[in-house]
C-alpha positions as CSV (number, residue, x, y, z in Angstrom):
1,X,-63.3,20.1,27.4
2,X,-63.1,18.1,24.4
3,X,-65.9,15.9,25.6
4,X,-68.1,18.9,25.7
5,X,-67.0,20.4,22.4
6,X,-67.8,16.9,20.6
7,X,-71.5,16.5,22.7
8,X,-72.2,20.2,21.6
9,X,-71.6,19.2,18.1
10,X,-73.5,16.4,18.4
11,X,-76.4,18.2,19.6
12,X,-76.4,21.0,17.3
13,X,-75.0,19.1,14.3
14,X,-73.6,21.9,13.0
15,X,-76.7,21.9,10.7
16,X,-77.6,25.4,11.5
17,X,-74.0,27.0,11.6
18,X,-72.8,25.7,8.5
19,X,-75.7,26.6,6.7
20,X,-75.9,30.3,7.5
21,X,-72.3,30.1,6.8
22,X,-72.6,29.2,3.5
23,X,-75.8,30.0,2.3
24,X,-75.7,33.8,3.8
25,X,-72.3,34.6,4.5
26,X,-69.5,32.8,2.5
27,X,-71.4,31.9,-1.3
28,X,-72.2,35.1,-2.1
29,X,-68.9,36.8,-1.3
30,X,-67.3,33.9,-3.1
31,X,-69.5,34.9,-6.3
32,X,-68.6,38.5,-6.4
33,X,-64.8,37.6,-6.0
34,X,-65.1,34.8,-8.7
35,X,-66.8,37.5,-10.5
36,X,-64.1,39.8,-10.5
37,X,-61.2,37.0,-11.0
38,X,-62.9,35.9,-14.1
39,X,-62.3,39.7,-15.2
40,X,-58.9,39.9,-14.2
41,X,-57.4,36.6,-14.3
42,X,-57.7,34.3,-17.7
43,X,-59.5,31.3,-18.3
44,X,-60.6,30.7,-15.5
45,X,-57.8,30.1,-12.9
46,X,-58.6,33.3,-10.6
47,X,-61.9,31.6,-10.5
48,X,-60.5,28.0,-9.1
49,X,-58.4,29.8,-6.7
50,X,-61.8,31.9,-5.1
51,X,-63.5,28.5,-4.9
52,X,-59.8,27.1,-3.2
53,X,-60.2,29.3,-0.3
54,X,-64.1,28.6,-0.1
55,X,-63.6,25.1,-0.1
56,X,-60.8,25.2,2.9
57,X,-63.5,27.2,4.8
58,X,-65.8,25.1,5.0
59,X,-63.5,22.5,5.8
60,X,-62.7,24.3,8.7
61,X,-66.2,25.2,9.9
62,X,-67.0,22.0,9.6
63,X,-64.4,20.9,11.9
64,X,-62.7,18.1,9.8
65,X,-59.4,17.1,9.9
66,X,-57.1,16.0,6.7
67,X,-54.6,13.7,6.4
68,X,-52.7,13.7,2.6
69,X,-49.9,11.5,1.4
70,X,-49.0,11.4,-1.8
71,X,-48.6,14.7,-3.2
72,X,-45.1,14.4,-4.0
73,X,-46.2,11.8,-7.4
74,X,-47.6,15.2,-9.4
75,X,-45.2,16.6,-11.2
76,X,-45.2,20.4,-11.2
77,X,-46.4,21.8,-14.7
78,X,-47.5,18.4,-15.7
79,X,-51.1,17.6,-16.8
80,X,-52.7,14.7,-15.3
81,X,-56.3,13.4,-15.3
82,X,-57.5,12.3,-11.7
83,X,-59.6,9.8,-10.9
84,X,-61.5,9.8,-7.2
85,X,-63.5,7.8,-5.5
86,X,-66.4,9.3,-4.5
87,X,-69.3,8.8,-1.6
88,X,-69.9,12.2,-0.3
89,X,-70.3,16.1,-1.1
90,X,-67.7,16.5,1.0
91,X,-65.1,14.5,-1.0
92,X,-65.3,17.8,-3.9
93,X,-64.1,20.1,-0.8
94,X,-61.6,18.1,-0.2
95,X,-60.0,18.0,-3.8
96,X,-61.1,21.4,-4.1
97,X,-59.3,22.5,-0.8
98,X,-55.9,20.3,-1.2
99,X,-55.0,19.2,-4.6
100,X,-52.3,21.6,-5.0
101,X,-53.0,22.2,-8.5
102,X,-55.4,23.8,-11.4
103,X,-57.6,21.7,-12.8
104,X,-61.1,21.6,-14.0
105,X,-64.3,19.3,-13.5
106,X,-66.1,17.0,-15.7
107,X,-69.9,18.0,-14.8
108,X,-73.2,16.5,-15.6
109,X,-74.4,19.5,-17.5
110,X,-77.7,20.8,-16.5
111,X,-75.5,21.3,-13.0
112,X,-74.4,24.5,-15.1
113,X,-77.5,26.4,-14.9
114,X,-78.0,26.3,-10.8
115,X,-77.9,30.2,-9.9
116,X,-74.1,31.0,-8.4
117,X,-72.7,27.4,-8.1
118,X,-73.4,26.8,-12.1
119,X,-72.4,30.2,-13.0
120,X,-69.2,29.9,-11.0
121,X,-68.5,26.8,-13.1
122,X,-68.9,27.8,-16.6
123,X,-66.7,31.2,-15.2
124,X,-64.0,28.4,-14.2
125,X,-64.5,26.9,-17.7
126,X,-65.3,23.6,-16.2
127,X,-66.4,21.5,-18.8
128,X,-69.9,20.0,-18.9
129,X,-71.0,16.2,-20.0
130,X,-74.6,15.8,-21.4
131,X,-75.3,12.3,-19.9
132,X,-79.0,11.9,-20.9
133,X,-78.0,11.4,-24.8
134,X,-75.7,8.8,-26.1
135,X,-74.6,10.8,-29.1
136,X,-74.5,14.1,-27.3
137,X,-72.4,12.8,-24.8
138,X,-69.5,11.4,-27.1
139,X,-69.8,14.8,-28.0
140,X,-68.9,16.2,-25.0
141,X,-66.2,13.8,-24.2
142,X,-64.7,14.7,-27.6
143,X,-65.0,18.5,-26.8
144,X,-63.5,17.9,-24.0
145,X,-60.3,15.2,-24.9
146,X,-59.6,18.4,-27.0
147,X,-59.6,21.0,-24.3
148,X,-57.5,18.7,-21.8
149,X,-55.3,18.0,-24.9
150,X,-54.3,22.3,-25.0
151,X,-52.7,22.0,-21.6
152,X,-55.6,21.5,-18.8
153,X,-55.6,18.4,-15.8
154,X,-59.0,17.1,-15.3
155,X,-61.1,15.4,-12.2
156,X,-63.1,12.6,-12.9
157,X,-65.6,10.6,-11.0
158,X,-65.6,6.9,-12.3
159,X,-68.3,5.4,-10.4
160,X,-70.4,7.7,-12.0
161,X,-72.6,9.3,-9.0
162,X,-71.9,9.1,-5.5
163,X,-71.7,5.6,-3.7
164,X,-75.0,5.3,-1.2
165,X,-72.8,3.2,1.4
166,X,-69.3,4.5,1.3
167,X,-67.8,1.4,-0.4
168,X,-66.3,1.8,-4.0
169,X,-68.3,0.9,-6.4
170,X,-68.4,-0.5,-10.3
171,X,-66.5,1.8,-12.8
172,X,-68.1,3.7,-15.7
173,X,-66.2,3.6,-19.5
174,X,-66.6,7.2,-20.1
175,X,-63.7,8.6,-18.0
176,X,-61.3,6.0,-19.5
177,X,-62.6,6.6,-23.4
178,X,-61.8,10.5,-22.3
179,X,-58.2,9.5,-21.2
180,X,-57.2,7.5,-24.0
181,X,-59.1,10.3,-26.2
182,X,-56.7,13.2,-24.4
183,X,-53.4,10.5,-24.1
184,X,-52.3,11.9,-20.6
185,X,-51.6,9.8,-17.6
186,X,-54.3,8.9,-15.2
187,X,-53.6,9.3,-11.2
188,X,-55.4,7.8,-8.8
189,X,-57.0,9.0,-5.8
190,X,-58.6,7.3,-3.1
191,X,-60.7,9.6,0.0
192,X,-61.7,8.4,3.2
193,X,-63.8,9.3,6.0
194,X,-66.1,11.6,4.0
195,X,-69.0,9.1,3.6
196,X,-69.2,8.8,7.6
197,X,-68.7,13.4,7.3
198,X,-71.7,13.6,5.6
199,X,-73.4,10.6,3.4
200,X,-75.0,11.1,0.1
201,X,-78.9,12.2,0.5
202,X,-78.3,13.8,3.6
203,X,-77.3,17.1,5.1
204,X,-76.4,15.5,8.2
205,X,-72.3,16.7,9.3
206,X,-70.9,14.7,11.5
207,X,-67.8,15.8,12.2
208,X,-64.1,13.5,11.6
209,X,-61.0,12.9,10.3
210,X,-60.7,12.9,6.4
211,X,-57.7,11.0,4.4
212,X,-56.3,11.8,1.0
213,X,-54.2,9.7,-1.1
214,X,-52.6,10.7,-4.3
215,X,-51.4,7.4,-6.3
216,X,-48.7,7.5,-8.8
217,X,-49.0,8.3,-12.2
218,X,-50.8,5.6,-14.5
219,X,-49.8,6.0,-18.3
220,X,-51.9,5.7,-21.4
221,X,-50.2,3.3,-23.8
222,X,-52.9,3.2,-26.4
223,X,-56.7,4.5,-27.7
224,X,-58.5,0.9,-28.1
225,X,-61.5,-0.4,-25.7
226,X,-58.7,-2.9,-24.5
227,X,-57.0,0.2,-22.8
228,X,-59.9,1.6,-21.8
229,X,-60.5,-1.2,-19.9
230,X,-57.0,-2.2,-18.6
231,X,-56.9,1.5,-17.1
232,X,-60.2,1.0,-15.7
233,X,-59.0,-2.0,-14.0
234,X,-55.8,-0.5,-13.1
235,X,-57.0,2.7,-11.8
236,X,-59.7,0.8,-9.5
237,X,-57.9,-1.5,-8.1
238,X,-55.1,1.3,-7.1
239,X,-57.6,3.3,-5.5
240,X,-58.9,0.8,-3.7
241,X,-55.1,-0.3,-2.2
242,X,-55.4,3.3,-1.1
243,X,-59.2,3.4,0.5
244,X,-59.6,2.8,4.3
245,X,-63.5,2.5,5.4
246,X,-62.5,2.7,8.8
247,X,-60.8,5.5,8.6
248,X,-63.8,7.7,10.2
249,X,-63.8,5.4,13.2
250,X,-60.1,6.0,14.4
251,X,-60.3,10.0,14.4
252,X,-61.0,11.8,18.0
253,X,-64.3,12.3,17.3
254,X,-65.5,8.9,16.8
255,X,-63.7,8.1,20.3
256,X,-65.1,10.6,21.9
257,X,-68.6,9.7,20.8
258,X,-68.0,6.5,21.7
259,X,-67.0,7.5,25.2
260,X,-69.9,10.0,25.9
């Protein structure tokens, strides 16, 4: 039975379901109830929660499995700023979905003027980095050092954009300025499996198990480049301690593919 669950998959590529799914079905009910929690619910955290559940659904359409360890370093009513690898689409589900926490994104910022997704965002008060100016961008990372700095836990993506091959790629300064700009702790988070899910460029889903890792806590001990770097070190070399590129390949799926 599981054989002929995995080839119908395979066959279909769930191309076609998950896209009426979320396209038709699931975005635009999302909207109107992010709508509404941005009425009734302040800055913004009524909205995270809508896109919460919307990311967990399309988890589970997809028909991925998680695996977390970790959770137990975040401290409840602590603000941290989190740092991810990141080599899919899928791996902003995933931290949407089962970080247990409110936080807010760091965003190129012409992302906030896509109909529904960019509105939902700036309803979220996720906080938008202009990366095609220099000076406008310290800008931003000033503006937003001083809204993390009122009480407000961050994700960050320090490769920059997603990797093309899965691996973990070079780290980018900015993230690290905006951490010794805000002075809170940095944890690090390594994903796996999501690359192999669905691989940047493509809308291909290939269904498989997912892992989440939640490092511990990295303090920031000063504001200099010298920290900047140091974290930057710090926090890439933790996550990759954490990353397994083979993690895809163990899960069921794989197997059974393999098998077939």
């Amino acid at each position: 039975m599981k054989r002929l669950i995995t080839k119908s998959i395979t066959t279909l590529n769930l191309v076609m379901v998950w896209g009426v799914a979320v396209l038709i079905i699931i975005t635009p009910i999302s909207f109107i109830l992010a709508v509404l929690a941005s009425v009734f619910v302040r800055q913004g955290d009524g909205v995270h929660w809508v896109a919460r559940q919307y990311s967990r659904i399309l988890i589970r359409l997809s028909f991925c499995s998680i695996h977390i360890e970790g959770l137990e370093n975040i401290a409840p009513g602590k603000h941290y700023i989190f740092a991810a690898n990141h080599a899919s689409i899928f791996d902003i589900l995933v931290l949407m979905a089962f970080l247990p926490v409110q936080f807010r994104w760091l965003a190129k910022d012409n992302l906030f003027s896509m109909p529904i997704y960019g509105w939902s965002m700036s309803m979220a008060g996720y906080i938008p980095i202009n990366r095609s100016n220099p000076r406008e961008g310290v800008r931003s990372l000033q503006k937003a050092a001083e809204k993390i700095s009122r009480g407000v836990s961050v994700i960050i993506f320090p490769e920059g954009t997603r990797s093309k091959d899965g691996l973990i790629q070079d780290f980018k300064r900015g993230g690290f300025t905006l951490a010794t700009k805000a002075g809170l702790p940095i944890i690090p988070i390594s994903i796996s499996g999501t690359h192999q899910v669905m691989p940047t460029k493509s809308f291909r889903l290939t269904p498989g198990p997912i892992k989440l890792v939640v490092g511990q806590p990295i303090p920031v001990l000063g504001k200099d480049r010298a920290e900047q770097h140091r974290l930057m070190e710090e926090v890439r070399k933790e996550i990759l301690a954490n990353f397994d590129p083979d993690w895809w390949s163990s899960g069921w799926f794989a197997t059974a593919r393999a098998d077939a």
